[in-house]
PDB file of N, CA, C, O and CB in Angstrom:
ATOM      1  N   UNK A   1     240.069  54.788 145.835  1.00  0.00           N
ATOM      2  CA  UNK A   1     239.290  53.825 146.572  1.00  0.00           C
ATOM      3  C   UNK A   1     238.467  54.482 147.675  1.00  0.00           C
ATOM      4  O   UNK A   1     237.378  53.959 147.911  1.00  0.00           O
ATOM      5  CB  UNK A   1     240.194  52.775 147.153  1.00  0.00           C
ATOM      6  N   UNK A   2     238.895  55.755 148.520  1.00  0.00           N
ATOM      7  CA  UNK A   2     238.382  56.112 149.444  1.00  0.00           C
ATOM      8  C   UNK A   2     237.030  57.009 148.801  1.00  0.00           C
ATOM      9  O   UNK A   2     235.838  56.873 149.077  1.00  0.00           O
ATOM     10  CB  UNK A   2     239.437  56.750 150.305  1.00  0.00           C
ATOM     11  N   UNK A   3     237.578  57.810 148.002  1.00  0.00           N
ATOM     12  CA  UNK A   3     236.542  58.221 147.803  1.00  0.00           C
ATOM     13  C   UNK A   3     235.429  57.269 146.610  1.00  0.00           C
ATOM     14  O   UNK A   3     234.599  57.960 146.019  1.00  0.00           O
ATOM     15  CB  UNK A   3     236.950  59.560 147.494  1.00  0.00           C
ATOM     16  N   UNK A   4     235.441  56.437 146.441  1.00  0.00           N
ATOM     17  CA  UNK A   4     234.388  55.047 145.706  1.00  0.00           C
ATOM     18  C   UNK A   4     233.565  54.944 147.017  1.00  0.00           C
ATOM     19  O   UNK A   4     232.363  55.205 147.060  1.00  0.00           O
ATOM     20  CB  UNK A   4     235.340  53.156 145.184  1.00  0.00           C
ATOM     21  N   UNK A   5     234.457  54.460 148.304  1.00  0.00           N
ATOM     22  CA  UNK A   5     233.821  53.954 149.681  1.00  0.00           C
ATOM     23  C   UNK A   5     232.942  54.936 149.894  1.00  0.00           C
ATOM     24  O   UNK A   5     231.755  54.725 150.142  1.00  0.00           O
ATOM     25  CB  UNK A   5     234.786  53.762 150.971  1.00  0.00           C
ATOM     26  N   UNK A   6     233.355  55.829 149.827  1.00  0.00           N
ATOM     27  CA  UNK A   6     232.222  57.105 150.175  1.00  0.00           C
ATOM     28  C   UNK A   6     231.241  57.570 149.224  1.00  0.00           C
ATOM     29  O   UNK A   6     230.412  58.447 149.466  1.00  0.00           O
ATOM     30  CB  UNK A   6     232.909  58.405 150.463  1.00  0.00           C
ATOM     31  N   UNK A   7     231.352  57.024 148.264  1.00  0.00           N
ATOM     32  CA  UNK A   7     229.854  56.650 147.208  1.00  0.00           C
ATOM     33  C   UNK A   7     230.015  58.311 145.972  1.00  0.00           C
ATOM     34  O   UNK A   7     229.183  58.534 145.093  1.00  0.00           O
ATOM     35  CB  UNK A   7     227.626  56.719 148.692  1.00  0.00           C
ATOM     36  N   UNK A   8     230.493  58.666 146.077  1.00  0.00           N
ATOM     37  CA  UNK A   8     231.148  59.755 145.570  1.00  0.00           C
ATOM     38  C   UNK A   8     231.164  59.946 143.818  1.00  0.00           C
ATOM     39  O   UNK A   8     232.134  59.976 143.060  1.00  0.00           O
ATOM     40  CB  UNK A   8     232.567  59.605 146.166  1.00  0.00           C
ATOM     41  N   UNK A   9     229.773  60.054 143.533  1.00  0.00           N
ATOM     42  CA  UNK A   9     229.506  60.120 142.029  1.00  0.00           C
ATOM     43  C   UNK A   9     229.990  61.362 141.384  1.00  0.00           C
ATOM     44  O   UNK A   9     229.058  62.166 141.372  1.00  0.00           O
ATOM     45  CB  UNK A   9     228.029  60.010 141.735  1.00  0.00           C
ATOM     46  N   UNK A  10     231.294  61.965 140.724  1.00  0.00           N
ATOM     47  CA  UNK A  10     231.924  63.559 140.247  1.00  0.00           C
ATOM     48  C   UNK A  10     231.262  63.298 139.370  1.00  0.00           C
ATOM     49  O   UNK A  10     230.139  63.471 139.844  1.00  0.00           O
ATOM     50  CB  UNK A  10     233.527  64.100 139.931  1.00  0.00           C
ATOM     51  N   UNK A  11     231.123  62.950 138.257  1.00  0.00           N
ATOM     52  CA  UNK A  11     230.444  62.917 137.113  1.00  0.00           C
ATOM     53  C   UNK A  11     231.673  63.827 136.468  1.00  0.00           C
ATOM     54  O   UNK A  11     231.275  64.740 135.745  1.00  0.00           O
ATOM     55  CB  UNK A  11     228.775  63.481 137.148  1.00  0.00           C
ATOM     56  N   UNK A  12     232.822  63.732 136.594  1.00  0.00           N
ATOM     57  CA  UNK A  12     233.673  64.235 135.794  1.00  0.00           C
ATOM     58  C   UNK A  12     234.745  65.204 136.004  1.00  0.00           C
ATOM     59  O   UNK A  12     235.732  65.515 135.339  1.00  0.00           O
ATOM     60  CB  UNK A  12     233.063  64.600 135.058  1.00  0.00           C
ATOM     61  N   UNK A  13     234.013  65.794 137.715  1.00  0.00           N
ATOM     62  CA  UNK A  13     234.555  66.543 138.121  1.00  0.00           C
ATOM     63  C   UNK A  13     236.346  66.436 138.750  1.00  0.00           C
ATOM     64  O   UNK A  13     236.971  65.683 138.003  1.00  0.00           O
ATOM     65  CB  UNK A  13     233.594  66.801 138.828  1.00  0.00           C
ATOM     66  N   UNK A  14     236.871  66.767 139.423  1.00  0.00           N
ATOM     67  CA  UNK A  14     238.470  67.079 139.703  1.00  0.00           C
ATOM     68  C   UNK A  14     238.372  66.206 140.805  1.00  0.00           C
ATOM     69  O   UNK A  14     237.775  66.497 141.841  1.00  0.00           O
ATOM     70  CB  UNK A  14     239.090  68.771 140.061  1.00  0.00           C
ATOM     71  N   UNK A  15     239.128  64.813 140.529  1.00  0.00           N
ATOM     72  CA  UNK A  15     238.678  64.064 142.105  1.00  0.00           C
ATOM     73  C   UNK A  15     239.662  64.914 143.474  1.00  0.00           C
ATOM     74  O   UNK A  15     239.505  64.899 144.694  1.00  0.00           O
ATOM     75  CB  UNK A  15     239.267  61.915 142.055  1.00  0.00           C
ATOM     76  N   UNK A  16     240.765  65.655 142.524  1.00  0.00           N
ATOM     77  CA  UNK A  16     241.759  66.208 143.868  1.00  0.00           C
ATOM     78  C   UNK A  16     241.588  67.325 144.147  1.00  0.00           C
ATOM     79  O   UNK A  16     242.431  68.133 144.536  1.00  0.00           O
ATOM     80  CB  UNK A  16     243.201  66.215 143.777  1.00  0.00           C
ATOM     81  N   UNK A  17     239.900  67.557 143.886  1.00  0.00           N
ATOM     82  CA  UNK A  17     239.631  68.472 144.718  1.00  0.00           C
ATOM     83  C   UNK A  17     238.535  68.655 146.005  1.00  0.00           C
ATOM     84  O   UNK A  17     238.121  69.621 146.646  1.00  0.00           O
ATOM     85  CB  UNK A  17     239.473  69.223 143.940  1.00  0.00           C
ATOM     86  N   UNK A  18     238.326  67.365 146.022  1.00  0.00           N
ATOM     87  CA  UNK A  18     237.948  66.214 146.875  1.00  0.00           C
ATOM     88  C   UNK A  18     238.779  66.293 148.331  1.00  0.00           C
ATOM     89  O   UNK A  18     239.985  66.052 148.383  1.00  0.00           O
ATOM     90  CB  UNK A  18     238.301  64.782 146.032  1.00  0.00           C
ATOM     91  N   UNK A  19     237.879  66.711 149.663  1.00  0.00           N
ATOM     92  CA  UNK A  19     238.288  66.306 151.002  1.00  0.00           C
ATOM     93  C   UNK A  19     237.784  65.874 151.809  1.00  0.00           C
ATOM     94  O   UNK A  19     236.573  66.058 151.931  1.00  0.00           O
ATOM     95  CB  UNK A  19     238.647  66.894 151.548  1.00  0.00           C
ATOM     96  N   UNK A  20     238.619  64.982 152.864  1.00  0.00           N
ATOM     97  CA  UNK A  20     237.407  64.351 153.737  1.00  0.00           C
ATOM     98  C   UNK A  20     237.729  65.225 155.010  1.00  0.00           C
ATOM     99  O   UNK A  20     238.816  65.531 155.500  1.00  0.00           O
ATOM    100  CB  UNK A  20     237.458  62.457 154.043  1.00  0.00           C
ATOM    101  N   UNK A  21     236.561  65.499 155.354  1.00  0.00           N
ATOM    102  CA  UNK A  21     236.193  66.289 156.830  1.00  0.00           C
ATOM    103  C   UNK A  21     235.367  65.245 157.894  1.00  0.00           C
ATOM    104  O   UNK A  21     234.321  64.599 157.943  1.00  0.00           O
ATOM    105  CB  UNK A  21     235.043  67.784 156.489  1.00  0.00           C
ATOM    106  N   UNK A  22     236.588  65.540 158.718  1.00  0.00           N
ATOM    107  CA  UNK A  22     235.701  65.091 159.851  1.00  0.00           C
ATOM    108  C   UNK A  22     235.007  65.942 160.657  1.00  0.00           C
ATOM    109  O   UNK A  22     235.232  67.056 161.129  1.00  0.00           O
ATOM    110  CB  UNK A  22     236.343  64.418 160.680  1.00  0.00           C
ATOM    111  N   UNK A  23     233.729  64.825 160.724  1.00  0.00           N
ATOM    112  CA  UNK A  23     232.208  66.024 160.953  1.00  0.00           C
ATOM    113  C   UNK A  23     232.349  66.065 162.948  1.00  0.00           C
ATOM    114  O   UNK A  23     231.907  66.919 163.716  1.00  0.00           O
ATOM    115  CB  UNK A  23     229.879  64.896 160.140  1.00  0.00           C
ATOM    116  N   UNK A  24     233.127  64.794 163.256  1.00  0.00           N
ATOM    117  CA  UNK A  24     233.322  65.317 165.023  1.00  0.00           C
ATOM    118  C   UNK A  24     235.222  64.883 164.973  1.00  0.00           C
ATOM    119  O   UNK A  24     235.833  63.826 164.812  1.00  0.00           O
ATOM    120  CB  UNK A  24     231.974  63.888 166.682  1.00  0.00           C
ATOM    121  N   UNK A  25     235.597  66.180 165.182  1.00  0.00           N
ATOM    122  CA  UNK A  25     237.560  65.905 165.151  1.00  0.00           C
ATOM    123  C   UNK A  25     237.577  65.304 166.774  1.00  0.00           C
ATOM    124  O   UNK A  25     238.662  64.819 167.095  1.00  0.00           O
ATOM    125  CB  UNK A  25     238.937  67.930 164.940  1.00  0.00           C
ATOM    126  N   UNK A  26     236.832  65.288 167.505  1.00  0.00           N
ATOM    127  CA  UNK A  26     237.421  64.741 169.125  1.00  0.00           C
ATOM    128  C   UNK A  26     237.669  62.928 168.613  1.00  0.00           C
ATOM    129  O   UNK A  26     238.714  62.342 168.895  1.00  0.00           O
ATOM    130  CB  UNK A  26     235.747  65.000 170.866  1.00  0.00           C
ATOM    131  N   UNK A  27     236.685  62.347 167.954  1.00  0.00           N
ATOM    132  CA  UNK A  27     237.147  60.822 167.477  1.00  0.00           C
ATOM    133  C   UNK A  27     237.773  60.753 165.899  1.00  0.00           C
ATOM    134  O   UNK A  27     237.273  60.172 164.935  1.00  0.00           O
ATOM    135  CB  UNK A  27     235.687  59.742 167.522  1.00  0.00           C
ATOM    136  N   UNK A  28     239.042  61.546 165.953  1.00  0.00           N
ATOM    137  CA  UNK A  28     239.479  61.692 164.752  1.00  0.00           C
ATOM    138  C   UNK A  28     240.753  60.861 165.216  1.00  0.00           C
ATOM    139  O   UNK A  28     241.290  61.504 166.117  1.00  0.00           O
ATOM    140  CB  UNK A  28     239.580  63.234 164.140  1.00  0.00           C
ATOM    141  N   UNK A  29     241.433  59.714 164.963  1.00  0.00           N
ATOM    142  CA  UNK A  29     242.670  58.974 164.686  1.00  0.00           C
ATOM    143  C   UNK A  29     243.215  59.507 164.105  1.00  0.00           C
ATOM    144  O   UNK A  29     244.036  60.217 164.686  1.00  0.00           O
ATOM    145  CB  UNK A  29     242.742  57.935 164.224  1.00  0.00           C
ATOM    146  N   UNK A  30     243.182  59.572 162.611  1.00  0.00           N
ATOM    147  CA  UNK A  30     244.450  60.016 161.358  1.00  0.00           C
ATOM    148  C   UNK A  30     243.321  60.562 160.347  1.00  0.00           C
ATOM    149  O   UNK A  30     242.171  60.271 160.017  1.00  0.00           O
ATOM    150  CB  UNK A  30     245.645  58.402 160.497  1.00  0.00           C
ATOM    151  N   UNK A  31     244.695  61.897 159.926  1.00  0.00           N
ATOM    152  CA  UNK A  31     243.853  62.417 158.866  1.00  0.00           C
ATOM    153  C   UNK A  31     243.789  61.031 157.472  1.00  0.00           C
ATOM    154  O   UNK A  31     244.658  60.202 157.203  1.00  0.00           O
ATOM    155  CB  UNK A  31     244.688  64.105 158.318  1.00  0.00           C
ATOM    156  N   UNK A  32     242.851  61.175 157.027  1.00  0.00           N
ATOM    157  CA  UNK A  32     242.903  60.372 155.646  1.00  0.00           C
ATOM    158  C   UNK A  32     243.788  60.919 154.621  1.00  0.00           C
ATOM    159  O   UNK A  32     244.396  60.109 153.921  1.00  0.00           O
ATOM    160  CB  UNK A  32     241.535  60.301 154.986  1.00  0.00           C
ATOM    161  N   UNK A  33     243.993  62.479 154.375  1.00  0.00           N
ATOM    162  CA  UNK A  33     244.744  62.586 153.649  1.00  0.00           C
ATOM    163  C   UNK A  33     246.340  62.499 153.257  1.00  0.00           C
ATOM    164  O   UNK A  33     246.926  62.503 152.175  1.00  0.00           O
ATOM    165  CB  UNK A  33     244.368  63.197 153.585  1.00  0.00           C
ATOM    166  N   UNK A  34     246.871  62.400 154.922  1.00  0.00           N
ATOM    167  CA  UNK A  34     248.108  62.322 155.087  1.00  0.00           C
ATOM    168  C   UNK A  34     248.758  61.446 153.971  1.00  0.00           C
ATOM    169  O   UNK A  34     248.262  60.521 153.329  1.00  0.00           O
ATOM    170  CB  UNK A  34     248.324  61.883 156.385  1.00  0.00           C
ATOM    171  N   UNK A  35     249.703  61.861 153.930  1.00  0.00           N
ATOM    172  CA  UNK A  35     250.985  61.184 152.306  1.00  0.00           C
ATOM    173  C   UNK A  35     251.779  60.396 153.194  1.00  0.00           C
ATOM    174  O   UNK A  35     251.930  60.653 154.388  1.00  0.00           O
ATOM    175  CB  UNK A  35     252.380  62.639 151.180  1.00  0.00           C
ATOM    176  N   UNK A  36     252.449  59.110 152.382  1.00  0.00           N
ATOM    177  CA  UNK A  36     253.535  58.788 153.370  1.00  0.00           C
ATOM    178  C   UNK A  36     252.978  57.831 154.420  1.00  0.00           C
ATOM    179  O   UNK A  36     253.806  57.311 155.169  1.00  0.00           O
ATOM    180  CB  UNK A  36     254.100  60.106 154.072  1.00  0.00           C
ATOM    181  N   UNK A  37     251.788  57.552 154.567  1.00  0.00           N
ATOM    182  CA  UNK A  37     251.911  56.514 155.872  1.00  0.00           C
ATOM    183  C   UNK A  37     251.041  55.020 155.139  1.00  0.00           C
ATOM    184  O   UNK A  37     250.311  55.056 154.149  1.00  0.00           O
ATOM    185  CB  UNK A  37     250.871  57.340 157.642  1.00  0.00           C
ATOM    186  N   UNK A  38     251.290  54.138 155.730  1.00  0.00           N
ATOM    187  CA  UNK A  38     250.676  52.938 154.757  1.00  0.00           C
ATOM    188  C   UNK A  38     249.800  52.688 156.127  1.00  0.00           C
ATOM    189  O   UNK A  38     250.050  53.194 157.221  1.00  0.00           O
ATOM    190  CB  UNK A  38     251.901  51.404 153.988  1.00  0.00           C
ATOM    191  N   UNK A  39     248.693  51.774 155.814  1.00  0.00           N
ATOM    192  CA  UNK A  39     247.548  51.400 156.709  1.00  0.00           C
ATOM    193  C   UNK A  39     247.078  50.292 156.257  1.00  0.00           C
ATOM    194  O   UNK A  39     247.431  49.847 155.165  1.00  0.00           O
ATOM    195  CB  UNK A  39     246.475  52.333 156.825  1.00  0.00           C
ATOM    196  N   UNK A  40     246.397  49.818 156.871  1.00  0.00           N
ATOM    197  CA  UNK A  40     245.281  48.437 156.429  1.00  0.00           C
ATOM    198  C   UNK A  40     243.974  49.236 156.162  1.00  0.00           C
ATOM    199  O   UNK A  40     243.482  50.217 156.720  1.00  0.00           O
ATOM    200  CB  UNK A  40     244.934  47.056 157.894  1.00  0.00           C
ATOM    201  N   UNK A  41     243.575  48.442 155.077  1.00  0.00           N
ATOM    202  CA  UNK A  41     242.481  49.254 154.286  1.00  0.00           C
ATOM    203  C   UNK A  41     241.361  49.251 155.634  1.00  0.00           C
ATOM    204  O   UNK A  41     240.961  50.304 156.131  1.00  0.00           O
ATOM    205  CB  UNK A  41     241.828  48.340 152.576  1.00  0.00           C
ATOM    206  N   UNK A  42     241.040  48.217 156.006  1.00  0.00           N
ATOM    207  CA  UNK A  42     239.773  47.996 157.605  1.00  0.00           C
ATOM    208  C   UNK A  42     239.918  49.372 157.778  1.00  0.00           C
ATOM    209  O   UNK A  42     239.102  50.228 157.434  1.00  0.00           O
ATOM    210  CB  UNK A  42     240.280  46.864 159.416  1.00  0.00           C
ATOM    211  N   UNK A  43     241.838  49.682 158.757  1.00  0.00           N
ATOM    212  CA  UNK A  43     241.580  50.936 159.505  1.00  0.00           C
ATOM    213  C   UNK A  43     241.123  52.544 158.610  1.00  0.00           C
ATOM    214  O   UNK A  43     240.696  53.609 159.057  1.00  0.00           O
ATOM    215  CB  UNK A  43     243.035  51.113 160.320  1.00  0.00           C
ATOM    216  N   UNK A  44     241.413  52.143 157.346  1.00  0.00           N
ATOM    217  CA  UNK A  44     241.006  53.397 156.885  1.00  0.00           C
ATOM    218  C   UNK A  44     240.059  53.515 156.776  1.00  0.00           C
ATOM    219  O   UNK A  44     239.677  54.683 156.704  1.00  0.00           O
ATOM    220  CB  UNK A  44     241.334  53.816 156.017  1.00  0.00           C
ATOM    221  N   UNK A  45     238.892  52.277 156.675  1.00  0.00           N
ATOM    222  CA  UNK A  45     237.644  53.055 156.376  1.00  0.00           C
ATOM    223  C   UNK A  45     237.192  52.992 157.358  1.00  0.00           C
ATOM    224  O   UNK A  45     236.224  53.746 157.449  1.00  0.00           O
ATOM    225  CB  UNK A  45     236.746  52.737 155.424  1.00  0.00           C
ATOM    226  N   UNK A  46     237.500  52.167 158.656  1.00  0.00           N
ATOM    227  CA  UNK A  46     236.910  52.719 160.111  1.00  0.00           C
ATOM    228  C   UNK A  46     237.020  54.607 160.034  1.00  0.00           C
ATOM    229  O   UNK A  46     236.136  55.447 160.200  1.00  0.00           O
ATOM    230  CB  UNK A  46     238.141  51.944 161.665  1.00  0.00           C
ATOM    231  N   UNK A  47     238.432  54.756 159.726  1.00  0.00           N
ATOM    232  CA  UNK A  47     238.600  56.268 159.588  1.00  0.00           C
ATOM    233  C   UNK A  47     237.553  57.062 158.366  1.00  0.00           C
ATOM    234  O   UNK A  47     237.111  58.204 158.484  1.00  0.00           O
ATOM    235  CB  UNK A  47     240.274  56.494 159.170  1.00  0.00           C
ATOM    236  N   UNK A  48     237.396  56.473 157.629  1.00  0.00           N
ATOM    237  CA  UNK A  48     236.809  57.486 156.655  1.00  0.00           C
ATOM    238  C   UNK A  48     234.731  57.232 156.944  1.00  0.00           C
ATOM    239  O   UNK A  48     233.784  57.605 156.252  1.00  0.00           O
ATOM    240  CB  UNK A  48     237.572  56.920 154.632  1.00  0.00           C
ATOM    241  N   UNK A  49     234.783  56.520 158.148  1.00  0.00           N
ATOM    242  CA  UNK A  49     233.110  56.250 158.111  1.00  0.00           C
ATOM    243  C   UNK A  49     233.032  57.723 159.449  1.00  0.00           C
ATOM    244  O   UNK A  49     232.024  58.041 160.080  1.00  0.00           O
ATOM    245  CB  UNK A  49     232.383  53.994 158.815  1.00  0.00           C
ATOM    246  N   UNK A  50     233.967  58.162 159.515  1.00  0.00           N
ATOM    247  CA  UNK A  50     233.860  59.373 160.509  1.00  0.00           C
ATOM    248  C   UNK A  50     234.050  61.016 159.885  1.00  0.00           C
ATOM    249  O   UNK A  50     234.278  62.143 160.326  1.00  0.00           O
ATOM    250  CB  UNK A  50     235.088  59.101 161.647  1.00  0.00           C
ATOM    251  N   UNK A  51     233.785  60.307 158.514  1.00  0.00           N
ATOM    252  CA  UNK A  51     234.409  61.755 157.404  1.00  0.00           C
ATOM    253  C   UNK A  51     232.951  61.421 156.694  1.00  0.00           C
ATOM    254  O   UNK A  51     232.170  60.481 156.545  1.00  0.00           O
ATOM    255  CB  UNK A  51     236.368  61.557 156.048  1.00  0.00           C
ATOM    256  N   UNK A  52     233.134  63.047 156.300  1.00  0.00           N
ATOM    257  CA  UNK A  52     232.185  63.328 154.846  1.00  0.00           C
ATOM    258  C   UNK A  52     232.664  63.809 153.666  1.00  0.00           C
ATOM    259  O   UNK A  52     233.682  64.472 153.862  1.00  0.00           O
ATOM    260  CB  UNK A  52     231.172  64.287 155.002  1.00  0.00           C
ATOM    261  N   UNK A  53     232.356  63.747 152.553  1.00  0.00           N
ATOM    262  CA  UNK A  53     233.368  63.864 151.525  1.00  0.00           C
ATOM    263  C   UNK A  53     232.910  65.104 150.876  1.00  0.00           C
ATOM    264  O   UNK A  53     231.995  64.966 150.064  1.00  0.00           O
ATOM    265  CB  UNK A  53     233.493  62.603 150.529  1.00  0.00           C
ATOM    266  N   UNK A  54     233.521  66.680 151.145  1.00  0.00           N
ATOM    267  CA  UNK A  54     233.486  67.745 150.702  1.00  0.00           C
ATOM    268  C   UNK A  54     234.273  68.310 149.170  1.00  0.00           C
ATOM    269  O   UNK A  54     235.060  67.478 148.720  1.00  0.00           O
ATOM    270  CB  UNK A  54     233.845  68.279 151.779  1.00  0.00           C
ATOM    271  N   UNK A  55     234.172  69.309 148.536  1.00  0.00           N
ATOM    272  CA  UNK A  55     234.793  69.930 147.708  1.00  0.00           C
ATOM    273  C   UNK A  55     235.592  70.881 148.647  1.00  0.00           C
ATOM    274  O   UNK A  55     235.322  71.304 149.772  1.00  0.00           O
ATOM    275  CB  UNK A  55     233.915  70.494 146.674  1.00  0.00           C
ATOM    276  N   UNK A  56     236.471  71.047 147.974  1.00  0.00           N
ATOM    277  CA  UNK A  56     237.555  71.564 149.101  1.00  0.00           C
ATOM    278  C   UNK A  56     237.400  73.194 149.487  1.00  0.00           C
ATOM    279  O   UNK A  56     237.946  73.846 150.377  1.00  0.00           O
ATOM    280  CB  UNK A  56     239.209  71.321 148.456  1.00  0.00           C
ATOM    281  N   UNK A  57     236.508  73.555 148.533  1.00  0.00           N
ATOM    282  CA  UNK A  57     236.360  75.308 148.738  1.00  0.00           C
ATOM    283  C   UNK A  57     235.461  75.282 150.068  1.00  0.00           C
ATOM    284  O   UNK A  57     235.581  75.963 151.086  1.00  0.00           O
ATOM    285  CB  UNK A  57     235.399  76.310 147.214  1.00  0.00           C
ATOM    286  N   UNK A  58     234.214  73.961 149.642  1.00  0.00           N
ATOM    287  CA  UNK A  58     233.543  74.069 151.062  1.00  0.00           C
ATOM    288  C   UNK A  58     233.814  73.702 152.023  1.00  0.00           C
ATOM    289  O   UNK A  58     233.098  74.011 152.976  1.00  0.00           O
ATOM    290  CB  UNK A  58     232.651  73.730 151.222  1.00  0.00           C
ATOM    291  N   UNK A  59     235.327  72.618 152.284  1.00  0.00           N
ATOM    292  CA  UNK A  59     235.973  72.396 153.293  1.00  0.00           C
ATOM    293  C   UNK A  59     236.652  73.622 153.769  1.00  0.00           C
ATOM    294  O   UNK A  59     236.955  73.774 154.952  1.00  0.00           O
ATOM    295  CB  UNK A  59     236.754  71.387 153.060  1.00  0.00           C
ATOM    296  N   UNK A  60     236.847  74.333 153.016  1.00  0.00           N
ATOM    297  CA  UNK A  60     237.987  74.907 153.714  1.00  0.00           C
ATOM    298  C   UNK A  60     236.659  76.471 154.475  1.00  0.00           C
ATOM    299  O   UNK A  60     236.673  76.896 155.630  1.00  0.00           O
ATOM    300  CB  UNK A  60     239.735  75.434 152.215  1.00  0.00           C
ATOM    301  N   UNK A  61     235.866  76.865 153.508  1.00  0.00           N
ATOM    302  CA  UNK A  61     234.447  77.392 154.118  1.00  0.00           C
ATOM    303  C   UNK A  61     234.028  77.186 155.285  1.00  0.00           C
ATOM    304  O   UNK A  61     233.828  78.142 156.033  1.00  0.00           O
ATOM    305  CB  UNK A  61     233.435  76.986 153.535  1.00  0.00           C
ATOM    306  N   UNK A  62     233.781  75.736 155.736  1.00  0.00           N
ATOM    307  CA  UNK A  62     233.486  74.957 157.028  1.00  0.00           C
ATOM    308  C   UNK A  62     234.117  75.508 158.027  1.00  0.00           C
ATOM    309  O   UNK A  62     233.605  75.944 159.058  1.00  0.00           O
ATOM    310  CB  UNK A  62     233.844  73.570 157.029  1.00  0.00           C
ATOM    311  N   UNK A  63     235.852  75.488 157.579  1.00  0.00           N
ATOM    312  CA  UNK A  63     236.689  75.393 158.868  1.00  0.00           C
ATOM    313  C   UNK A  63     236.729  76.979 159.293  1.00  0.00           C
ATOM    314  O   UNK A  63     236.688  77.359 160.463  1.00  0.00           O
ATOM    315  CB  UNK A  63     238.358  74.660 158.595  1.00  0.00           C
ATOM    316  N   UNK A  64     236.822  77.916 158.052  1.00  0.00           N
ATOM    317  CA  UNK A  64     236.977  78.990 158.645  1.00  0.00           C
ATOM    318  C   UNK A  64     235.197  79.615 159.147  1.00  0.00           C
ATOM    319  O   UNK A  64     234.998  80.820 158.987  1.00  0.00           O
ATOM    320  CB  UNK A  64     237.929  79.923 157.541  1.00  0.00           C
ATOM    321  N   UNK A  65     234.295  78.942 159.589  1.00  0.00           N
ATOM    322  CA  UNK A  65     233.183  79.157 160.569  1.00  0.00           C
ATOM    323  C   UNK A  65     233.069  78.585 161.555  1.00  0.00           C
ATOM    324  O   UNK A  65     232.303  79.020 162.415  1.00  0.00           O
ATOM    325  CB  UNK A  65     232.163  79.015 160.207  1.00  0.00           C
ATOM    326  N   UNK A  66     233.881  77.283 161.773  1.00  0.00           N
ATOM    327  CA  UNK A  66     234.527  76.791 162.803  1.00  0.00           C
ATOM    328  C   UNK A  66     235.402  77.844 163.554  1.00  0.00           C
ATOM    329  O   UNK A  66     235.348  78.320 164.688  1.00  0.00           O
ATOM    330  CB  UNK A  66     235.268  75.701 162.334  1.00  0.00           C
ATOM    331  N   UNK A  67     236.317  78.041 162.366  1.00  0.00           N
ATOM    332  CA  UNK A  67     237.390  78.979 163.458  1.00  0.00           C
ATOM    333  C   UNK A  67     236.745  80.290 164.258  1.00  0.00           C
ATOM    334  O   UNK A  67     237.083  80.755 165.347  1.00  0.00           O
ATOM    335  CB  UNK A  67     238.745  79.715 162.474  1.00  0.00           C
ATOM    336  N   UNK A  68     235.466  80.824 163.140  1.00  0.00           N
ATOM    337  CA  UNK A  68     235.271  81.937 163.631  1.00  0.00           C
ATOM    338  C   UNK A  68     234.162  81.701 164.524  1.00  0.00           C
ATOM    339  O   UNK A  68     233.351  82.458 165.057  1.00  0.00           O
ATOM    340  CB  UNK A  68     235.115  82.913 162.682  1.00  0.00           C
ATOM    341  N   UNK A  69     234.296  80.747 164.541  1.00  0.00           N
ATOM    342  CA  UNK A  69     232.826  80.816 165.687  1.00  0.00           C
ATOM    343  C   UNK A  69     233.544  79.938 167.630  1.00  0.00           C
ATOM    344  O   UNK A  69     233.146  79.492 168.707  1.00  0.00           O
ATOM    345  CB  UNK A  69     230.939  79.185 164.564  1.00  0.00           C
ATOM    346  N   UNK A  70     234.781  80.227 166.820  1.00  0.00           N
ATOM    347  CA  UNK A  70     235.290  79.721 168.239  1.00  0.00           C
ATOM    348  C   UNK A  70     236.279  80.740 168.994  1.00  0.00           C
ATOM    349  O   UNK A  70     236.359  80.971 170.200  1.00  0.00           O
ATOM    350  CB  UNK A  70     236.110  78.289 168.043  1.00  0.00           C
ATOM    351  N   UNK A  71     237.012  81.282 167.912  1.00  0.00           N
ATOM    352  CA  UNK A  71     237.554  82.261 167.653  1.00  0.00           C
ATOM    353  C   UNK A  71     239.276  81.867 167.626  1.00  0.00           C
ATOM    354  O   UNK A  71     240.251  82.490 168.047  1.00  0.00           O
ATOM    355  CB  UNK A  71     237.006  83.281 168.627  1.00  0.00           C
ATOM    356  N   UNK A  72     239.184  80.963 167.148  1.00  0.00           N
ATOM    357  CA  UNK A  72     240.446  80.225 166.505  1.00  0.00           C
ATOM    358  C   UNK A  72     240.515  80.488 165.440  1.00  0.00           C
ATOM    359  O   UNK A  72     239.713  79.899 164.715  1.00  0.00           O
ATOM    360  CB  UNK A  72     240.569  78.905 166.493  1.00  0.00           C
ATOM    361  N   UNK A  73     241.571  81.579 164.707  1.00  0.00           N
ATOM    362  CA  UNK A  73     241.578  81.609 163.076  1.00  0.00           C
ATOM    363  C   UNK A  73     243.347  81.552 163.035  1.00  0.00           C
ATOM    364  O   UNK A  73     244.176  82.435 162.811  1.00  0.00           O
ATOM    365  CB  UNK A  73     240.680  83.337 162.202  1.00  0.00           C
ATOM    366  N   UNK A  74     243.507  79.839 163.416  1.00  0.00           N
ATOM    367  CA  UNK A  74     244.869  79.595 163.152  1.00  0.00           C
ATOM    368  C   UNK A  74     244.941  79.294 161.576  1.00  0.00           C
ATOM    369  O   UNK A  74     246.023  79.041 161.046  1.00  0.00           O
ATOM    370  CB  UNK A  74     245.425  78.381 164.084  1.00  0.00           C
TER     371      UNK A  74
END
C-alpha cells in the first residue's frame, strides 16, 4: 500500500528492494519500515509524504555521502 501511495510504477521489478528515505530526518516521527508496530493508515502516510521512494543500492549510496560529507560513517 505504501509504496502504491507513493505512485511507484516497478514494472516488475523487486518491490523489497524498495526504501523510503527521508529527504529531511529532523521531521522524521517513525521509520516506515519498522516491523512490529501497527499505526493508523492517516499517520503513515502523513509519515511517508516526508519520504521518497528509493532502490535500496541508492539509498544506501545517499547515506553513505551523507555520512561522508559530515563525517559520520556510523
Amino acid at each position: 500500500m505504501a509504496v502504491e501511495y507513493k505512485g511507484c510504477r516497478c514494472y516488475g521489478r523487486c518491490i523489497d528492494a524498495l526504501e523510503f528515505h527521508h529527504a529531511d530526518s529532523s521531521g522524521k516521527d517513525f521509520s516506515i519500515s519498522e516491523k512490529g508496530y501497527t499505526r493508523r493508515w492517516s499517520e503513515v502516510k502523513e509519515e511517508l509524504d516526508k519520504c521518497v521512494l528509493l532502490y535500496a543500492n541508492r539509498y544506501q549510496a545517499l547515506h553513505a555521502r551523507v555520512a561522508a560529507s559530515t563525517g559520520n560513517r556510523s
